[in-house]
C-alpha positions in Angstrom: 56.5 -33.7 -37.1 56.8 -33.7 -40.9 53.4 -34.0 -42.7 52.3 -35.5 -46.1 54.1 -34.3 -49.2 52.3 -32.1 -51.3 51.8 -34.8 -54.1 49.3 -36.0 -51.3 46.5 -34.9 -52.4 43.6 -37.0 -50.2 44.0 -35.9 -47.1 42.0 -32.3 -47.2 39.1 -32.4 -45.0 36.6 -30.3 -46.4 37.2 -31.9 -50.1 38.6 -35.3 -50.8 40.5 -35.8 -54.1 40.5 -38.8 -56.3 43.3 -38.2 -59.4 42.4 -40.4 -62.0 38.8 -41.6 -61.6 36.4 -41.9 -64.5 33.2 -42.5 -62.7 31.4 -39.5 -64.2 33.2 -39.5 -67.7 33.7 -43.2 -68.8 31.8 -45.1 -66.4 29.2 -47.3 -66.1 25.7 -46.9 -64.5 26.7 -49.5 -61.5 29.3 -47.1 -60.9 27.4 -44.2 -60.3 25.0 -45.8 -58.2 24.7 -44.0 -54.8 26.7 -41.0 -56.1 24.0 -38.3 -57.4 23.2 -37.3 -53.7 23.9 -33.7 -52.4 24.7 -32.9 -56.0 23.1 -29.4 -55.2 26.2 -29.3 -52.8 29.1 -30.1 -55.8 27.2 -27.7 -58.3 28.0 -25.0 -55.7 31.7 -26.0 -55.2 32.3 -26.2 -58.9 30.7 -22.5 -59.2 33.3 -21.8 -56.4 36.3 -23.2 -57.8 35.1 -21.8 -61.6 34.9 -18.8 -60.6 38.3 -18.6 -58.3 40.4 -19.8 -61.3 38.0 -18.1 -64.1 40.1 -17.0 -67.1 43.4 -19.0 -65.7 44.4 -21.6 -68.8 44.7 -24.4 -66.7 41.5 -24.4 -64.7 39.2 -26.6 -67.4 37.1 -29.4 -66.9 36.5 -29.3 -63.2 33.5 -31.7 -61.8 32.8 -32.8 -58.8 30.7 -36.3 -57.6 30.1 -36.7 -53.7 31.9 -39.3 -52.1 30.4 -42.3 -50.0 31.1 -40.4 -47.2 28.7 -37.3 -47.1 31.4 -34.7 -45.2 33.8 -35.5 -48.7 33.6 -34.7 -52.2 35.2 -36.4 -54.2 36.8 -33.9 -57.1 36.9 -34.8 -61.1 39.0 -32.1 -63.1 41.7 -31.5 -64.9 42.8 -28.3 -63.7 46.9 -28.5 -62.4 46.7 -25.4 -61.0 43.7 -26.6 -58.2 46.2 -29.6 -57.6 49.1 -27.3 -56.8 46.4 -25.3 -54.0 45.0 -28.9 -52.8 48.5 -29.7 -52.1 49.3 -26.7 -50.4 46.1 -26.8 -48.1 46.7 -30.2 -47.4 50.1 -29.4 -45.8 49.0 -26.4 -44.0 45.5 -27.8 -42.4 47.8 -30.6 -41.7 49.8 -28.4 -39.4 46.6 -26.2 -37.7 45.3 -29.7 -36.9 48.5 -30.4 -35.1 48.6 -27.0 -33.1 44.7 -27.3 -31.8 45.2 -30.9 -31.0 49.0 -31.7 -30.1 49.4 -28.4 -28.4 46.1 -27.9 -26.9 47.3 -26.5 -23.5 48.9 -23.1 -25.6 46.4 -22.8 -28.5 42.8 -23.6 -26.3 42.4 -19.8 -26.5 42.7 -19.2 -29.7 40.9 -21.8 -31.6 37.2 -19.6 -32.0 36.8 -15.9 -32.1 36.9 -13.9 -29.2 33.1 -13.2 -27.8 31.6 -10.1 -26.7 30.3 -11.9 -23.5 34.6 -12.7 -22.8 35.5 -9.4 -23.8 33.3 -6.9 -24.4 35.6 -4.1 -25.9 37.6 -6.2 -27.7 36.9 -4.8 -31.5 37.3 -1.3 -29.7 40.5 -2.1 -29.2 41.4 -5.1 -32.2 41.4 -4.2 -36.0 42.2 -7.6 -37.2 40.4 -10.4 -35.5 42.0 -13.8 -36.1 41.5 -17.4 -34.5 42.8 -20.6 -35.7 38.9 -21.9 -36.8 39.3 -18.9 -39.3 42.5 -19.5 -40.2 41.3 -23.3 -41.2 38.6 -21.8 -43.3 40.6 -19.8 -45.6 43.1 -23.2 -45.6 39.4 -25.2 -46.9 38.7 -22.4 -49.3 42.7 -22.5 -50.8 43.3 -18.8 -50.1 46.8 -19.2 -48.9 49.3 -18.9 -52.1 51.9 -19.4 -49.5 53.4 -20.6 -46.0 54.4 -16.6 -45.3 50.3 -15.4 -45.8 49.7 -18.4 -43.7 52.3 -17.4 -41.0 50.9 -14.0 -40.9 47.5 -15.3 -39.8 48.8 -17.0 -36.7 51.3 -14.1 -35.9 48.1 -11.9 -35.9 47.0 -13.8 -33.4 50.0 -13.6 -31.5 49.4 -9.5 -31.7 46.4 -9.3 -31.1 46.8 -11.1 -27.7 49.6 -8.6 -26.8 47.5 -5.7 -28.0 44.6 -6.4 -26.3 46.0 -8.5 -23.1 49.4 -6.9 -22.3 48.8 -4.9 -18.6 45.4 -6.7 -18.1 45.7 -10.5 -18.4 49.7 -11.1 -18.4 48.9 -14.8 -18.9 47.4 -14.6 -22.4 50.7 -13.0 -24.2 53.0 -15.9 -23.7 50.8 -18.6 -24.5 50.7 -16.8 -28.2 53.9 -16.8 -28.3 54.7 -20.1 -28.0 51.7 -20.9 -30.5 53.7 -18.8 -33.3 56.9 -20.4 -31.9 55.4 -23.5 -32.6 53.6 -22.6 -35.7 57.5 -21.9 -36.7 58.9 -24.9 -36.0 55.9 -27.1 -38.1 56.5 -25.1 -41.2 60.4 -25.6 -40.7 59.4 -29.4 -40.2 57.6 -29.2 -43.8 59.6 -27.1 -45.5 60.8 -29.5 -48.4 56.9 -30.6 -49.0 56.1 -26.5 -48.3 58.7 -25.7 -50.8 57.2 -27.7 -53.5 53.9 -27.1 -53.7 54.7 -23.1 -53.2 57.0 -23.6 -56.3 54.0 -25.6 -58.1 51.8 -21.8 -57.4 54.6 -19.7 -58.7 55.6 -21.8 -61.6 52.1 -21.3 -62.7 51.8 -17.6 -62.5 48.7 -17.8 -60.1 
């Protein structure tokens, strides 16, 4: 199952991006009708993403207008470098999407944090809490530089469900196996497109 490219850069759930419009910059009033809603909501994101690339060359002129659909914003700048993470993030929330839904019968368990009511002595035992909903937040907030701090997300899932499970629920362990088994074989799928936009990161001394 080989996802978008990483020159795809529409696709990311938590922030759609238009390349190219000139709605806030060179266009007229009809064109900005309907668009200064929830602008409290891009002021913060542009704070965000100002003050994640502050001081990096390339991260100028970043603006955001909210899209007609209220879950979107759609993103004015002209900052390569928050391309080359939108490309990224796109890929790799591409791929969590496709273990919660196409494999829902290994990764059911592991998509929220485990409760106290489910486990009660679970941070006793677990130093490193991981689930798959956190793992798509730090995809939304682009803090994966690469596939390999990605991977290590999902394998600490996988050891935490041998750490805590192993001799008292033997059913748990295998099912996070297979999860990083197929967490393996989706970044293998979109390696070329992973390649890429990781080279796009590391070309621009992020």
């Amino acid at each position: 199952m080989e996802l978008k490219g990483s020159r795809n850069y529409s696709n990311i759930n938590a922030t759609r991006m238009v390349a190219g419009l000139d709605v806030m910059h060179g266009g007229d009033d009809k064109d900005r009708e309907g668009l200064d809603t929830d602008f409290g909501v891009c002021r913060h994101m542009a704070a965000m993403i100002s003050m994640k690339f502050r001081g990096m060359p390339l991260a100028r002129n970043i603006s955001f207008i909210p899209s007609q659909r209220p879950s979107d914003l759609v993103l004015l700048l002209g900052s390569p470098i928050f391309l080359f993470f939108v490309a990224l993030a796109n890929i790799l929330e591409g791929i969590v999407d496709a273990i919660v839904k196409d494999r829902c019968d290994i990764s059911y368990l592991f998509v929220k944090p485990v409760s106290k009511k489910e486990a009660p002595d679970y941070l006793d035992i677990i130093e490193s809490p991981m689930d798959l909903s956190k793992i798509r937040e730090k995809v939304r907030n682009m803090e994966y530089k690469s596939r390999e701090e990605f991977r290590h997300d999902v394998w600490q899932i996988t050891f935490n469900a041998h750490t805590y499970n192993d001799g008292r629920n033997p059913g748990i362990p295998p099912l996070a196996d297979m999860l990083l088994e197929y967490c393996d074989y989706l970044l293998n799928e979109n390696d070329d497109s992973l390649t890429e936009a990781e080279g796009d990161i590391e070309h621009a001394d992020v």
